[in-house]
C-alpha positions as CSV (number, residue, x, y, z in Angstrom):
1,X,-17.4,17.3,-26.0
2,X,-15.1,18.2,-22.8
3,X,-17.8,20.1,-21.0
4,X,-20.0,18.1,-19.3
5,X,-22.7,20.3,-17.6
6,X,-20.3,22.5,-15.0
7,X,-17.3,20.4,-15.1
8,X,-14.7,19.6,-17.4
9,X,-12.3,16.4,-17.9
10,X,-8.9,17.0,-16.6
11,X,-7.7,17.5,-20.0
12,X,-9.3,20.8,-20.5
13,X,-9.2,21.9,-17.0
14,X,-5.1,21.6,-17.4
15,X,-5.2,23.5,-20.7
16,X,-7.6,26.0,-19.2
17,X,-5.0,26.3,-16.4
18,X,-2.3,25.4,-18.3
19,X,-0.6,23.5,-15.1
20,X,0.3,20.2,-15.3
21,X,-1.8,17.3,-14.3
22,X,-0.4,16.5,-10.7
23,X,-0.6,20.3,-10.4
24,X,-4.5,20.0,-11.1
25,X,-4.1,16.7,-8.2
26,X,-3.0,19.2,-6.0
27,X,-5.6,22.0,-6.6
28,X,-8.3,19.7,-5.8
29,X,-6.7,18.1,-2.8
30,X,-6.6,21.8,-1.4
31,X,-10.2,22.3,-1.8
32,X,-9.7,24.9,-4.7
33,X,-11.2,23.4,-7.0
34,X,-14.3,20.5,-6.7
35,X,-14.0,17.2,-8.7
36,X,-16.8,13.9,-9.1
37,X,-16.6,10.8,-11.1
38,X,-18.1,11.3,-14.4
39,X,-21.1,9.3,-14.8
40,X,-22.7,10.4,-17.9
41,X,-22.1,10.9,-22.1
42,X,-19.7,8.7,-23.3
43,X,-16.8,9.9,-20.7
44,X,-15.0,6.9,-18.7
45,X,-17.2,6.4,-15.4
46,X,-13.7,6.4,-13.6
47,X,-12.7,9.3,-14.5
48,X,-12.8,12.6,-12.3
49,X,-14.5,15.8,-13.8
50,X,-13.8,19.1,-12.4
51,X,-15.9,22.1,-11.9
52,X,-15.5,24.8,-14.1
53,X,-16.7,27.5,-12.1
54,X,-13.4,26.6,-10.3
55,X,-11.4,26.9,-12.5
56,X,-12.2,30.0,-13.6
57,X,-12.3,31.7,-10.3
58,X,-8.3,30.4,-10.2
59,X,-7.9,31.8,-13.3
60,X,-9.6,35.3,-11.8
61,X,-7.1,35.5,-9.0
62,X,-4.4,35.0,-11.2
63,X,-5.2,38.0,-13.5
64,X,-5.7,40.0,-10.3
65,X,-1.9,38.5,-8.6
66,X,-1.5,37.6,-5.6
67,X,1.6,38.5,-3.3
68,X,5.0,36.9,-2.9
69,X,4.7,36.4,0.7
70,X,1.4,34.4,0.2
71,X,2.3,32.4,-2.5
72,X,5.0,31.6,-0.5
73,X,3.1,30.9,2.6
74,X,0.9,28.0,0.5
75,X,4.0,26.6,-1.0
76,X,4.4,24.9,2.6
77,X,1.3,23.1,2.2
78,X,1.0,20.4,-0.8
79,X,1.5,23.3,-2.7
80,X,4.3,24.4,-5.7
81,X,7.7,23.1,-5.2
82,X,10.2,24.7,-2.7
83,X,13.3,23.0,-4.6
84,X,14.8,21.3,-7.3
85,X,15.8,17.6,-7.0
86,X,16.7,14.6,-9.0
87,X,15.5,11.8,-7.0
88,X,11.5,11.7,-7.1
89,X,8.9,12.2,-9.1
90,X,5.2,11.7,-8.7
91,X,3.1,12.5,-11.8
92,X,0.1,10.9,-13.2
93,X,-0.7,9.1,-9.6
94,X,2.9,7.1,-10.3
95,X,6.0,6.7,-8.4
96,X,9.2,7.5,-9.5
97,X,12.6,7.0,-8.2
98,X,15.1,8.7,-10.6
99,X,13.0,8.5,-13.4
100,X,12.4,4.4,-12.7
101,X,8.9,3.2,-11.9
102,X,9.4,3.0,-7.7
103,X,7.0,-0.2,-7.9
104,X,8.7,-2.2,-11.1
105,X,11.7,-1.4,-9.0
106,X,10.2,-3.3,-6.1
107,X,9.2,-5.9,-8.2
108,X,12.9,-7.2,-8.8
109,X,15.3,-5.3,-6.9
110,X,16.3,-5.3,-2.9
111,X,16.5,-2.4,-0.4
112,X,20.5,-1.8,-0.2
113,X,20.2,-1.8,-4.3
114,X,17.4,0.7,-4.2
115,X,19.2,2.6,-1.6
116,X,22.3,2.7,-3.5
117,X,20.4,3.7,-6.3
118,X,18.8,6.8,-4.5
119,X,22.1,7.9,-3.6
120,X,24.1,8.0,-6.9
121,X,26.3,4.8,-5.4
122,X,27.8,2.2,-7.6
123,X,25.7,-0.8,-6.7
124,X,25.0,-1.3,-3.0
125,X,28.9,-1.7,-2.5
126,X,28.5,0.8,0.3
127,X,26.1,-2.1,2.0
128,X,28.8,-5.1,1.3
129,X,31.5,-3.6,3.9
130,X,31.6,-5.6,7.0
131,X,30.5,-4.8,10.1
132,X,33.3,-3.5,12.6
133,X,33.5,-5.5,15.7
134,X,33.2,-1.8,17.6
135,X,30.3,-0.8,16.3
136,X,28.4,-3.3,18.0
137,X,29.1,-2.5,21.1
138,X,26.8,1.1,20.8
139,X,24.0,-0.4,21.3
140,X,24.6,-2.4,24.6
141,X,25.3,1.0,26.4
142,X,21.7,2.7,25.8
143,X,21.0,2.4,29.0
144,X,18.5,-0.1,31.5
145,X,15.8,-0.4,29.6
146,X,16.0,0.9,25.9
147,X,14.8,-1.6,24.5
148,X,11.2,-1.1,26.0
149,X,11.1,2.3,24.2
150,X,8.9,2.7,21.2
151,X,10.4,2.1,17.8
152,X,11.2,5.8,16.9
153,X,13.0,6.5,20.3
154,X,15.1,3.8,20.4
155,X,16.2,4.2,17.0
156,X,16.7,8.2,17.4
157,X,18.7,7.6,20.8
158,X,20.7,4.8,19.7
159,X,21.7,7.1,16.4
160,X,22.2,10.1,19.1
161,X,24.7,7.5,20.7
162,X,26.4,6.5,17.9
163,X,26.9,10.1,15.8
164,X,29.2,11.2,19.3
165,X,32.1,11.1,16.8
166,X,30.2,11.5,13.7
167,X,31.6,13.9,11.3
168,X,30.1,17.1,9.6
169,X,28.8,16.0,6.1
170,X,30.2,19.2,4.3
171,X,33.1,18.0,3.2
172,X,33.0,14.6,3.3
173,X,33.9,12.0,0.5
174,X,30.7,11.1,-0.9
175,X,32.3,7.6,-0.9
176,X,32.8,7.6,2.5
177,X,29.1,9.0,3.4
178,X,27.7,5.8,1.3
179,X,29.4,3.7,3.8
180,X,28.1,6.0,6.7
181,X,24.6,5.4,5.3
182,X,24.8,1.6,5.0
183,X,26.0,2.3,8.7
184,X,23.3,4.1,9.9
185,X,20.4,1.9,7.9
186,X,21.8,-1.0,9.9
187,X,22.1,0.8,13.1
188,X,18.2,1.6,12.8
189,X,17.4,-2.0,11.9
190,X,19.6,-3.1,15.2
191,X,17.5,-1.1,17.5
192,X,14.5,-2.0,15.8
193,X,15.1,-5.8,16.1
194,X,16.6,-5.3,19.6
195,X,19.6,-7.2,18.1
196,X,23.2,-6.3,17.3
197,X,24.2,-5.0,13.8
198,X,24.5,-7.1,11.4
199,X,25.6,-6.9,7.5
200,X,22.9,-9.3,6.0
201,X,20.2,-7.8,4.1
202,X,17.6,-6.0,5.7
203,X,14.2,-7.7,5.3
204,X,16.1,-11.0,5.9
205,X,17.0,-9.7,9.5
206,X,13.4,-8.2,10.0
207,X,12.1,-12.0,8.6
208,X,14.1,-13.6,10.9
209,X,13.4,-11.6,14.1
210,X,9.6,-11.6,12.9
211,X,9.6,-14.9,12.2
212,X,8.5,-14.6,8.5
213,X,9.1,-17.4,5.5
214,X,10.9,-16.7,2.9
215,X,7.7,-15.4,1.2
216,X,6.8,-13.0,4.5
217,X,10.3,-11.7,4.2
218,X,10.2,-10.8,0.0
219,X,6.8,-8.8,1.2
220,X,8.7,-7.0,3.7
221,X,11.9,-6.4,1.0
222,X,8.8,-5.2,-1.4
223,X,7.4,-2.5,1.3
224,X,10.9,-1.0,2.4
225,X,11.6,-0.5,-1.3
226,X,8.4,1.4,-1.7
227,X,8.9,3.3,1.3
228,X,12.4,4.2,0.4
229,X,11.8,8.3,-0.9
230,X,8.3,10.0,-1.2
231,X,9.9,13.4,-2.3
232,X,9.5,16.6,0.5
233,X,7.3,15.1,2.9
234,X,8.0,16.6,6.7
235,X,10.4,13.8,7.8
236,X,12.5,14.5,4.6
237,X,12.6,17.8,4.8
238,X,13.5,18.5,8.4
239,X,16.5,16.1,6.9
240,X,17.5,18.0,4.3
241,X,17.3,21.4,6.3
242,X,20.0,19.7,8.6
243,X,22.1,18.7,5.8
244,X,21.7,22.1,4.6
245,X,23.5,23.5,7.4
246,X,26.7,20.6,6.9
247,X,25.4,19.0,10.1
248,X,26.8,15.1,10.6
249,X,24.7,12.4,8.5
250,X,23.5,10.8,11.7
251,X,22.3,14.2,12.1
252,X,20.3,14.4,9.5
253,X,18.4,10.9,10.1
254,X,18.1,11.6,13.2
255,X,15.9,15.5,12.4
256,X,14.2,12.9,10.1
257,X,13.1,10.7,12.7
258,X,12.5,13.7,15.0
259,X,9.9,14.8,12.5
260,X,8.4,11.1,11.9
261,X,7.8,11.0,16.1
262,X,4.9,13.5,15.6
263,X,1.3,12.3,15.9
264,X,1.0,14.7,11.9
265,X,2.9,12.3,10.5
266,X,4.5,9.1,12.2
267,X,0.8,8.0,14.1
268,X,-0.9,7.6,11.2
269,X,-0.3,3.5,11.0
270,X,-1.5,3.8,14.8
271,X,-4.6,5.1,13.8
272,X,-5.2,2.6,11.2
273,X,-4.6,-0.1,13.7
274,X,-6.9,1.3,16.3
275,X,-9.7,2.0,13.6
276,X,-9.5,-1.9,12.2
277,X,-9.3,-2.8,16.3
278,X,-12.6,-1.2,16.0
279,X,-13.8,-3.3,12.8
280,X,-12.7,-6.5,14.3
281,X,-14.8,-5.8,17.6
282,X,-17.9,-4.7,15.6
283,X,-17.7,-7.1,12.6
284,X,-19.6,-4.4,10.8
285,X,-17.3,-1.7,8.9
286,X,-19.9,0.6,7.4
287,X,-20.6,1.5,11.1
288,X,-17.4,2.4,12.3
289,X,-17.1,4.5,9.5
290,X,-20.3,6.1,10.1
291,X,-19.4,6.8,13.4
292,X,-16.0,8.5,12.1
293,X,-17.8,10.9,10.4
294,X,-20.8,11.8,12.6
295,X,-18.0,12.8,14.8
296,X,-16.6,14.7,11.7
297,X,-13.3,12.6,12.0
298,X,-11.7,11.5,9.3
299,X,-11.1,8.1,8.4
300,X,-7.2,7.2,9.1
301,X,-4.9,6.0,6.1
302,X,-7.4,7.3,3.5
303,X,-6.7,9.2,0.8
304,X,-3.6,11.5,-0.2
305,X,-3.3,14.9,-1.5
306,X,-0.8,13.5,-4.1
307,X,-2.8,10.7,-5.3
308,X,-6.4,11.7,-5.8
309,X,-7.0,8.6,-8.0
310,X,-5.4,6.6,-5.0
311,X,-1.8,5.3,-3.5
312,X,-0.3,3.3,-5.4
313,X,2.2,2.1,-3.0
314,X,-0.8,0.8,-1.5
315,X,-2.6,-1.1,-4.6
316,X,0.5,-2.6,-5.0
317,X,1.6,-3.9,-1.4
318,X,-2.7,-4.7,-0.5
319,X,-2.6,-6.5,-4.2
320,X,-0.2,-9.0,-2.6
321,X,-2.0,-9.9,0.7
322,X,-4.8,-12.7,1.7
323,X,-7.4,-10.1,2.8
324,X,-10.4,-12.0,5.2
325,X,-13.5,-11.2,3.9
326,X,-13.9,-8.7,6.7
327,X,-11.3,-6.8,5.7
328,X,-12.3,-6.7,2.0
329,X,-15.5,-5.2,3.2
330,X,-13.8,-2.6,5.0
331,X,-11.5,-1.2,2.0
332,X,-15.0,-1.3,-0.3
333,X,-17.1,0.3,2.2
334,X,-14.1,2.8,2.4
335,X,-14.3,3.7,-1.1
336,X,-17.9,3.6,-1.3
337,X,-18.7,6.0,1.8
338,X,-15.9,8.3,1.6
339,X,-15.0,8.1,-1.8
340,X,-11.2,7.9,-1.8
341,X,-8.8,4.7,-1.5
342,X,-7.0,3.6,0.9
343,X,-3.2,5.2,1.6
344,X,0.1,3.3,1.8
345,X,-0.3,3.5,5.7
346,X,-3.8,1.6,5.9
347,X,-2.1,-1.1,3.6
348,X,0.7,-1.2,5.9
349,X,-1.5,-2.1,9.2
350,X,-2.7,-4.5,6.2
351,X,0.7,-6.3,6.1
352,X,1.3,-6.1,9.6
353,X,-2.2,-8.1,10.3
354,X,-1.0,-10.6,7.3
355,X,1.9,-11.3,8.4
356,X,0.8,-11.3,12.1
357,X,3.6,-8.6,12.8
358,X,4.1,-6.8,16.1
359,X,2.1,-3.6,16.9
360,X,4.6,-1.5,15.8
361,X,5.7,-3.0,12.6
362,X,4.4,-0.7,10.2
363,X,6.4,2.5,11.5
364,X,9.5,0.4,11.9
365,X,9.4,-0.4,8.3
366,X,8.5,3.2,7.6
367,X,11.1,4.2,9.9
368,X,13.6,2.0,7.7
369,X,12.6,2.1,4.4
370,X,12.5,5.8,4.5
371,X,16.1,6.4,5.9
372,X,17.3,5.6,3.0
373,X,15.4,8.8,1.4
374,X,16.5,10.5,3.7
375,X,20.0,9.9,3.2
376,X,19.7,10.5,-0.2
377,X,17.9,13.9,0.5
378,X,20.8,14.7,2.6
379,X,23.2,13.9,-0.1
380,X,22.1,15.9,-2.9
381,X,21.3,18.9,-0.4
382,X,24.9,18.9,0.3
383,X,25.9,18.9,-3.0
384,X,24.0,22.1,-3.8
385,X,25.7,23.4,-1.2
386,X,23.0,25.8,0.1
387,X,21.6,26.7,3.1
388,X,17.9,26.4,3.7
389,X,16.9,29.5,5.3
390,X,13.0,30.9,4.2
391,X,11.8,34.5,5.7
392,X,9.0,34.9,8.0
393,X,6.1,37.0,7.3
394,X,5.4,38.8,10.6
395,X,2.0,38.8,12.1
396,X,2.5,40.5,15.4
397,X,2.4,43.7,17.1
398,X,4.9,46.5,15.0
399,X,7.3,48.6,16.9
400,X,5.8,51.3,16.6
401,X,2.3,50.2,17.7
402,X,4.0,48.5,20.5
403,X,5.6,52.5,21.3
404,X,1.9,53.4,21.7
405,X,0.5,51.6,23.6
């Protein structure tokens, strides 16, 4: 049987609903509808069942309708989609990048070709053009100092310096914007590094300013290539509303990285660092945890509305790393206490600690790996050719209220 007390396997609960599975994902991730392991019959302890009462209360509001405006208002938060696009797909807690496994991809292929892939290019030509001897001059007039600036301003002003003669993208050659993108990719690994531009692959300049082995540097190619696109997250979005408008490519990374600076988004590897900080001091993880949630704080890097069976970007990069025994214990008292895994930012601080990478490692090779998404977000906004423009619903006083009083 499918019913198991007051909860139903996913199965029936998406033919009760008749959504589709990451659909369900994102019902329960919004609280609307309650899901626990299934732990008895002959059901799969590692499955999730969901509540039934739930469901049909979702079911209730649908018969009753709900208005445009609202709907539209929950869209903006893990909700349905806002847009059509070709280049990502997450479904059945699995990564896809045009249809291609994101992680099989990172098994075998390098940034640039991933990149180029992303972007509809032939190859990663756009990444074998040389570097022109003025280009590397931008970064030596940022001013006393830049280089002391945290990862995501230096990178932002030194694309703000660059894009002073940067072209709308509206009707550009899409030729020519694949070369601007291999541009500005190597730009922000330039100002990351604190080093001039350079054409050689990325991860072997982040290995060599890192001082990584070969080994250290195929982790880091394997990271920025599961970083590369995560479909409309906020940093991605803000990007393609730029493009929307035919602003410049630099433009559009650079309302990217403008969204990626806030604490929402960009901090999160921060907080993972600061939280194992605290694990390392103690030596004891199940109390740090504890004392996370007696101050009902959430746990950083765990968990993801998107993957409520756990990140895979994370299993994948964490499955590759030496974890001490501490850190082990951390991840399992995680999972045991809070009941989700860990998220692909807590297995970045993980890399960063393997690797014995600076502090700010992780959002670097976020920073990175997700300019090329952006790019490509940028791209195919500009070839649909339409302006992002959504309505307000107005909450505040009405004229005519405002005449009375």
């Amino acid at each position: 049987m499918s019913e198991i007390g007051k909860f139903v396997t996913a199965e029936e609960a998406i033919k009760r609903l008749r959504v589709s599975r990451p659909t369900l994902y994102s019902y329960v991730s919004r609280g609307l509808i309650r899901s626990i392991n299934s732990e008895s019959g002959n059901a799969d302890p590692r499955r999730k069942v969901y509540a039934a009462d739930d469901i049909d209360l979702l079911i209730e509001r649908r018969k009753t309708g709900r208005k445009p405006d609202r709907i539209a208002a929950e869209t903006l938060d893990f909700g349905l989609p806002v847009l059509e696009s070709e280049l990502t797909l997450i479904e059945d807690g699995s990564l896809f990048y045009r249809g291609r496994n994101a992680i099989e991809l990172a098994e075998r292929l390098t940034f640039e070709e991933v990149a180029a892939f992303l972007w509809g290019a032939p190859d990663a030509i756009a990444f074998q053009a040389p570097v022109n001897s003025d280009d590397l001059i931008h970064l030596g007039t940022m001013g006393e100092g830049w280089d002391r600036w945290s990862v995501i301003s230096r990178t932002t002003a030194a694309l703000a310096n660059m894009g002073t003669t940067d072209l709308p993208i509206r009707h550009a050659h899409e030729s020519l914007l694949h070369l601007k993108g291999a541009f500005l990719i190597r730009a922000i690994t330039a100002a990351i590094v604190r080093r001039e531009m350079s054409g050689r692959q990325t991860h072997v300049q982040l290995a060599e300013a890192w001082s990584l082995d070969p080994a250290g540097a195929d982790l880091l190619r394997f990271a920025l290539v599961l970083l590369a696109d995560h479909e409309l997250n906020a940093s991605t979005f803000a990007a393609r509303v730029a493009a929307s408008t035919g602003a410049s490519l630099s433009a559009c990374v650079i309302g990217g990285l403008s969204a990626l600076s806030g604490p929402l988004h960009g901090s999160a590897s921060d907080n993972v660092r600061v939280f194992m900080e605290k694990v390392d001091q103690t030596g004891d993880p199940a109390k740090v945890i504890d004392s996370h949630l007696r101050r009902d704080e959430r746990v950083p890097g765990v968990g993801h509305p998107l993957y409520p069976e756990g990140d895979p970007r994370a299993r994948a990069i964490i499955s590759r790393l030496s974890l001490s025994q501490l850190e082990q214990d951390c991840l399992d008292q995680v999972r045991r206490k809070i009941g989700h895994q860990e998220n692909v930012d807590f297995a970045l601080v993980l890399l960063e600690r393997h690797l014995r990478l600076p502090a700010e490692a992780a959002i670097a090779l976020f920073a990175i790996g997700r300019s090329a998404g952006w790019i490509a977000h940028a791209l195919e906004q500009n070839r649909a050719g339409q302006l992002i423009r959504p309505r307000a619903r107005y909450t505040g006083v009405h004229p005519s209220e405002g005449a009375q009083a």
